[in-house]
C-alpha positions, 0 to 999 in steps of 0.5 A, a space after each residue: 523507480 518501480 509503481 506500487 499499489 497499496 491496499 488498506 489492511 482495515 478497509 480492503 480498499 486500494 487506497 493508491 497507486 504511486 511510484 517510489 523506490 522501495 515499498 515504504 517510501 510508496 506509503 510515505 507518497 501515498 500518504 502524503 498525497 492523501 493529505 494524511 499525517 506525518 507516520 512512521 513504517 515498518 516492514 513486517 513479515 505477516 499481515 498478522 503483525 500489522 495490528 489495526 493499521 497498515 499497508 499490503 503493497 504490491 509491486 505492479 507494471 508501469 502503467 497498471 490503471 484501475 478505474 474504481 479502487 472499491 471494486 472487488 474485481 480490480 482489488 482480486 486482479 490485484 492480489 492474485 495477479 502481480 507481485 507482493 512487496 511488502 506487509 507495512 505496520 503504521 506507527 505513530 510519528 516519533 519525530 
């Protein structure tokens, strides 16, 4: 099981740290303990295929904490010092 921060494409904003197998089952977590709606995800390979909605996750030490998911500190510390994992487009539920 590896922990995976996910940063909203549209808000910048991370909107969650959670431990998951691979970087899609850590946006379905997420979502689902944000209380969002049942989606569907795909990997893509450029933020530019990600349209309005999805994900940039990162793959980030066991223990990584940020204390303000706003803060543009923790969001750079994020992006310049750990490990991308994937661009993840948000589709509609199919199901």
């Amino acid at each position: 099981m590896n922990t995976y921060a996910i940063i909203e494409r549209n808000s910048g904003y991370i909107w969650g740290v959670v431990k998951a197998t691979d970087p899609i089952e850590a946006c379905r977590t997420m979502d689902a303990d944000i209380g969002g709606e049942p989606r569907e995800y795909e990997e893509v390979y450029r933020e530019t295929d990600l349209k309005e909605n999805g994900y940039l996750v990162f793959k980030v030490a066991n223990g990584w904490w940020c204390d303000n998911y706003q803060s543009e500190e923790h969001i750079a510390d994020l992006v310049n010092n750990t490990d991308f994992a994937a661009y993840i487009r948000i589709l509609p539920f199919a199901g």
